[in-house]
C-alpha positions in Angstrom: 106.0 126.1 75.2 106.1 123.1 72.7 103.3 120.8 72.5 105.9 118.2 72.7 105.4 115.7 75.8 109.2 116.0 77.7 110.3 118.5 76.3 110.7 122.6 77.8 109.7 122.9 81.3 109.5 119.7 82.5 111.8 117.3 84.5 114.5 115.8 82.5 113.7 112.5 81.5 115.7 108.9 81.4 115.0 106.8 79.0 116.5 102.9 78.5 114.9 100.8 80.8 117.0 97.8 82.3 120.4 98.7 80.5 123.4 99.6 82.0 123.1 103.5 80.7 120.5 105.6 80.0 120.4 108.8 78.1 119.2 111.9 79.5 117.7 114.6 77.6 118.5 118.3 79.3 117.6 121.8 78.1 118.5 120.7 74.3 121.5 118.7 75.2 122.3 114.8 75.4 124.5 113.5 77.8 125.2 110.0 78.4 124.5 108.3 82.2 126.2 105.5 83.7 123.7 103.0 85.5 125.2 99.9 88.2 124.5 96.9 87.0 121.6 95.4 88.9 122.8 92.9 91.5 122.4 89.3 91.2 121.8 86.7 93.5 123.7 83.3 93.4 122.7 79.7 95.2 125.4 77.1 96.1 124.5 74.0 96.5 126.5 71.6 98.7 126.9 67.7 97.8 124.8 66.6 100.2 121.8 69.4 99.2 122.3 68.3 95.6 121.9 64.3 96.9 119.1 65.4 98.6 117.6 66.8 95.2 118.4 63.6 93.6 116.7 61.6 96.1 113.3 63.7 96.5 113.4 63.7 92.7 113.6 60.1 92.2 111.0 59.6 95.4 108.7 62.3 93.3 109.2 59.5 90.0 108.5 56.3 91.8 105.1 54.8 91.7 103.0 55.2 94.9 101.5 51.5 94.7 103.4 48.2 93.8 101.9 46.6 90.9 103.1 43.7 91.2 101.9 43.7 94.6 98.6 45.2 93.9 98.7 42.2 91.5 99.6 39.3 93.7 96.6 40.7 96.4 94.1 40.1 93.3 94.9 36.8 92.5 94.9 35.9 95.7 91.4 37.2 96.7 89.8 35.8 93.7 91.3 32.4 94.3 90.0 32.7 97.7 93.6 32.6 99.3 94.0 35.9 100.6 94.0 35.9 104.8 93.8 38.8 107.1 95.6 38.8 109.8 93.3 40.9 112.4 96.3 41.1 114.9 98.5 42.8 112.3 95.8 45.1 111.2 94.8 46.3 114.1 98.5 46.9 115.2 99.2 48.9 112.1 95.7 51.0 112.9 96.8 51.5 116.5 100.4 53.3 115.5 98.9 55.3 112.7 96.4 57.0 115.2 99.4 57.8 117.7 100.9 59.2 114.8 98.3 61.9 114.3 98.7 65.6 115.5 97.2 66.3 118.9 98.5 62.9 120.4 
């Protein structure tokens, strides 16, 4: 028996990983093997799923906060002109909390 790992008594061995065909070493001889292709999966988009992807990619880019509105609130407040209006406020709390989960 040869010290030589793959070689006598074992299993025949494949060699050439992800390529279309291997070679496979038997009792001395080399014969060539034919592998399939692996298969490959394909996405199509429609026009409306790739407007869709457009939009929430331009949503994901704006800015979260209004500067120039965070801006105008400033001046306002250190002017002294800046009002609340309770009514509104309270309003605005009221539909958030019947917006939460469980309600």
């Amino acid at each position: 028996m040869s010290k030589i790992q793959g070689y006598g008594t074992q299993p025949p061995v494949v060699t050439g990983g992800n390529r279309t065909s291997a070679t496979e070493r038997t009792g001395g001889e080399i014969a060539k093997v034919e592998k399939a292709a692996p298969a490959r999966d394909s996405v199509t988009l429609t026009d409306s799923a790739r407007s869709l992807q457009k939009l929430a990619e331009a949503v994901a880019a704006a800015p979260v906060v209004s500067e120039s509105r965070v801006e105008s609130i400033k001046n306002a407040i250190a002017q002294g002109k800046y009002e609340v209006n309770a009514e509104r406020v309270a309003e605005k709390m009221l539909a958030a909390g019947r917006e939460l989960p469980g309600r």
